[in-house]
Structures are given as C-alpha cells and as structure tokens.
N, C-alpha and C positions, 0 to 999 in steps of 0.2 A: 163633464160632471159624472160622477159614480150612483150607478143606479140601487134601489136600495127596494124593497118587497116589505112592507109593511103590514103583516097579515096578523088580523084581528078576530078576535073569537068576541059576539059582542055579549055572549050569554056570560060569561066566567062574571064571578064575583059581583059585585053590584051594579056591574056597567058604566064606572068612571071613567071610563076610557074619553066617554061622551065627554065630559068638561072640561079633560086635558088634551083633545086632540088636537088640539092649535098649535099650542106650545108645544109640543110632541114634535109635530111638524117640522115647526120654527129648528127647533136643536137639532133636526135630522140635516135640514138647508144651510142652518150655521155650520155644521160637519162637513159641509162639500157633496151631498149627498140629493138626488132627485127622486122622490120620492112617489112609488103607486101604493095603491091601497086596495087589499083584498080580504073580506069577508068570509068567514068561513056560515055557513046554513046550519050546520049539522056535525055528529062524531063522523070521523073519519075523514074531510076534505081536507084538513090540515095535511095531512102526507100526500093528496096531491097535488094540493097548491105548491106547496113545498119542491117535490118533486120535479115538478113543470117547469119549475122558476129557476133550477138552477145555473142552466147556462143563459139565462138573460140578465140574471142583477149580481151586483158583488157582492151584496150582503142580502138575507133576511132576518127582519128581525118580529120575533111574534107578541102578539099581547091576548095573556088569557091566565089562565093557572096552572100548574102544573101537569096536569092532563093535555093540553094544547102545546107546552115545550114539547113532549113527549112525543107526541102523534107530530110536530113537525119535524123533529131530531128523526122519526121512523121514516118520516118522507124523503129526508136528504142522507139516510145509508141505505135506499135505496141508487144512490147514484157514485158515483165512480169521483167526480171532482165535486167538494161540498165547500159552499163559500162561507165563510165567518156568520155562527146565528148570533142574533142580539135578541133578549129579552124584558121584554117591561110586564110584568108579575101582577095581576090583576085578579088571582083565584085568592080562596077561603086561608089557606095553611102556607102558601106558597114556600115549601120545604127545599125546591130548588134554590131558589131566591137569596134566600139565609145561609143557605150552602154557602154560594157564591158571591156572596157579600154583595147584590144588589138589591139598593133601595125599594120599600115599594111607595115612595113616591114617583108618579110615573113622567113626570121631566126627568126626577134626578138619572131614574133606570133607562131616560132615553139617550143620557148625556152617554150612559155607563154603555148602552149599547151601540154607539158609533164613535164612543172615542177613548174605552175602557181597554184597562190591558186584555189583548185575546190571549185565553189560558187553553190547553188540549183538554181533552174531555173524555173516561171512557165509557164507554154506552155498551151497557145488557144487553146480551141476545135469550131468549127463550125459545128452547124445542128449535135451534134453527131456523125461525121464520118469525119472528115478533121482538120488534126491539122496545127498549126499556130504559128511560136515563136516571132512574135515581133508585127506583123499587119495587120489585116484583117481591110477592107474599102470599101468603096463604093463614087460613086460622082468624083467631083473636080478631075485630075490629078491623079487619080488612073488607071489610065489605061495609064497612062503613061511609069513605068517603062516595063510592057509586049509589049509596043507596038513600042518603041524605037526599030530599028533596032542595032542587036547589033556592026554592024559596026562600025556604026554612034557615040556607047558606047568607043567602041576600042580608037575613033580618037578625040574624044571631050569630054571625060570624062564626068563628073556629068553636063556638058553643054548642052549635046546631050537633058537630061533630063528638060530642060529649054527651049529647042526651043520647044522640042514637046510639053513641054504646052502652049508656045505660041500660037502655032497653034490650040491647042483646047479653048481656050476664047472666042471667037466667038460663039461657041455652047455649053455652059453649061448649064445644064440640072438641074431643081428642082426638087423636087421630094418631096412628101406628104410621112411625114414618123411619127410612134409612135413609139416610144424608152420607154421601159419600161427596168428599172435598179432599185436598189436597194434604196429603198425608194421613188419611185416615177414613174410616165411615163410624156413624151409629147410629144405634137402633134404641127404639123409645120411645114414648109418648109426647107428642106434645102439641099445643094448643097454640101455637106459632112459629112460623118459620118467616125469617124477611132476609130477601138478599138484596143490598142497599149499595150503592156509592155515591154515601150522601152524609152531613152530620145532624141532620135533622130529617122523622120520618111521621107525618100525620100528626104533627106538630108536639106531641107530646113523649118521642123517643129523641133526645138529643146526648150523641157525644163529645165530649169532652175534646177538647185542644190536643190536652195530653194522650189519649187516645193515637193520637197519629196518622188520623184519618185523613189519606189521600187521593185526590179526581182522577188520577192519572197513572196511579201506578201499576193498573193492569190485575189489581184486585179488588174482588168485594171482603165487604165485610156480613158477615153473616149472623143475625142475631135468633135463638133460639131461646125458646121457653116450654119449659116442662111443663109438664102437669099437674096443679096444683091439687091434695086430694081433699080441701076443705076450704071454703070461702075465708075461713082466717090465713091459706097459705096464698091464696088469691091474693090478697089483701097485701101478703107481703112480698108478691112476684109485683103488685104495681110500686108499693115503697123502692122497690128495687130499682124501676123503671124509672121513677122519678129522680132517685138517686144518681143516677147513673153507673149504675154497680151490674157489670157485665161479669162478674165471676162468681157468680152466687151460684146457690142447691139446687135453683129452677130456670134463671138467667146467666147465657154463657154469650159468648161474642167469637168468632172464629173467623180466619181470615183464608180466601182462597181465589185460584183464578176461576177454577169451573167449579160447580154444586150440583149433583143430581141426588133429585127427589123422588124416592122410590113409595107407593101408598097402596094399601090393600084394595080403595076403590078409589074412583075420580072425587078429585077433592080442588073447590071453586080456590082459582088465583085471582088479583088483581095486578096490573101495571100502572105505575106512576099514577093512583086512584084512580083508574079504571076498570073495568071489568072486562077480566084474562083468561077466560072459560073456566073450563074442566078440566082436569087432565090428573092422571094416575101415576106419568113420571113425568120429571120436567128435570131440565138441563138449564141451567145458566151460565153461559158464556159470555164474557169478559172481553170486548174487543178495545185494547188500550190506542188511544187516543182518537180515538174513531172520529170524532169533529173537535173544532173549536170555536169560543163563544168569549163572547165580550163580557167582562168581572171584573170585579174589584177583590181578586182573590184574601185570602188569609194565610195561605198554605205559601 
C-alpha cells in the first residue's frame, strides 16, 4: 500500500477539518493509500515536516490555506526528488484553490487530491532564498491578509479581509519603485506591485480566462498600479480592479520570467499571505514546473 503524509494546520480557517477527518480518511484508504497524520504547532514547521517526509511517503497532501500550501511547497524545493502534493483548502480566500479548480469541500478536495489529474506547477523564488507559490507583493492591502486577526477570519470570512483594508485607505503609502522585467524596466510611483502565478489573488484581483493565464509556463504575471492622486482616481483604480481591466492610466498587467524591484528604502513584502520582511530590492524568480499537485485543472 502507498504511503501518503497528511499534514494538517489545525489553526487555518474555522477548523473544519475536525468534522471531515473521517471521511478525509475513508477516500484517502479508498485511494490505495496508508495514511499518517501530522500537525503542524506553529509558522514554519510545514517546511520541515514537509521536508523530512519526502523520501518516506509518495505523496503529501496538506490541509490549511494558502499560507500552509506555501510553506509546505517551500519545504519540498528544499529537496532534490518531490512527491505529488495534494491539497484540501481550509483557509479564508483560499486563491490557490480557485486557481486550481479545487473544491473547498474538503471530501471532494480529498478525492481531488489522491485521485485528481497531477498538473506541474511553477513556484517563486525571492532574493534567492524564499520560495512562493502563487504571490509575492508589496504596497496596497498586502499586509492585510498577515495582519487580520485570525478570529476576526473564523467569524467573518473573506470580510474580515475587507474591513482591514478599510481601515488602512487612509494611509496608503507610494513608493518610488524601478521594475525591471523582461524586455524592459520603469520607473514611477506606485502603491502596488504583485507578482502572481495565479488567476485569483486575496480574493478580490481575479483574471479572466481570456487573459491566458498559465501554472506552468515559466511566467509570472505582474500586476502594477500607479498612483492614484485623489480618492476619486482611487476609486477608479478599484472599478478597474474589479473590472478586470488590466490596461488602464493606473492598472497595467505585464508578463515576465524574472522581476527586480529596485526601492529607495526597505519596503514590507508579503508571500502567499505571509509576511516577506523587508527588503529594498527583490528578485523574483520563476522556477518552471518546480512540483506537481493534484487538480482539477482549467487550463
């Protein structure tokens, strides 16, 4: 029988995992699969759980939000041979999830993750040394998802995420930045930078079909937004965002394999809604198909 690492984050989202662990189970054993069970404490043990387990199981599969794929996708390119991850999506926005066309019912996402087509995957590098699967950012409402309490997540879902940016519009912050990408650089203001390979990012940037956006092909997509100079251009840098209109006066969309972000002082990042420090240049690199994961692709 094939051995399978079932590593659970039990803080993510409201902690359903509790009522569907049985069934979880059950479709892991109906898979062919023998199934252990690891707890993660705390940030950070996901990469060495992860880590650890790879030449023992054939597969692992994790359950938590997006933050928890993240840090265990960080754990397994740490390692040379990486077994098929599967995921059951249990966080606030889960933006991975909707990417990849799995349910968050967490039977259906267990069916998806030991018996879903495995699709390749490419995974973010930043600065060298910190990897990323869906979004590294700076600016605007990035520092929203680390800073939301996760109560606040529990009781109000992807809302909780909407007041705390309320509450930061008031103080949005420019920043003089050069972006140098693939075929080009500029320079200019602006109040977000996100490099994504994803079609959905903190649940309220989603692109379009037609867009073209693809896991695999060794690029990101890179969204930028200017600097709005009056809350009525504000107002229509979000109509934009909700539009989905990446060619506008303030929001543009550029495609590339590597990004560096050049800033006159350290300026706070996030990864896959985490918190990404500081840093004054940052590099994003694009390792095409770095792993692969069980989906219900679209693409």
């Amino acid at each position: 029988m094939k051995k399978l690492l079932l590593l659970i984050n039990p803080n993510a989202g409201k902690g359903g995992f509790r009522t569907a662990l049985g069934d979880v189970l059950l479709s892991i054993h109906k898979a062919g699969y023998a199934a252990t069970v690891a707890f993660t404490d705390k940030r950070g043990d996901a990469p060495v759980i992860a880590a650890r387990a790879v030449k023992e199981y054939d597969r692992i599969v994790c359950v938590g939000g997006d933050g928890t794929l993240g840090e265990t996708v960080s754990g397994l390119m740490t390692c040379a041979e990486r077994p098929p991850l599967g995921y059951i999506p249990m966080g606030t926005t889960n933006d991975c999830a909707n990417t990849l066309g799995i349910s968050h019912d967490p039977v259906k996402a267990a069916r998806t993750a030991v018996g879903g087509s495995v699709v390749p995957l490419d995974v973010g590098r930043l600065n060298g040394r910190r990897y990323f699967t869906y979004v590294a950012a700076f600016g605007a409402f990035t520092e929203v998802s680390y800073q939301t309490p996760q109560e606040q997540k529990n009781t109000f879902g992807r809302l909780a995420y909407l007041f705390e940016g309320l509450n930061q519009l008031p103080n949005l912050t420019h920043r003089w930045t050069r972006v140098e990408y693939d075929g080009g650089v500029l320079e200019d203001d602006f109040i977000l930078g996100a490099v994504t390979n994803s079609r959905s990012v903190a649940g309220f940037i989603h692109l379009k079909e037609d867009v073209g956006v693809s896991l695999s092909d060794g690029l990101f997509e890179v969204i930028l937004i200017r600097t709005p100079e009056s809350m009525l251009q504000l107002g229509t840098v979000v109509t934009d965002l909700l539009a989905q209109k990446f060619d506008s006066e303030y929001v543009m969309l550029l495609r590339s394999r590597n990004v560096r972000f050049t800033f006159r002082e350290p300026v706070s990042w996030t990864m896959d809604g985490e918190d990404g420090g500081k840093h004054d240049t940052v590099l994003c690199e694009n390792i095409q198909r770095a792993i692969c994961i069980a989906a219900d692709p679209r693409e």
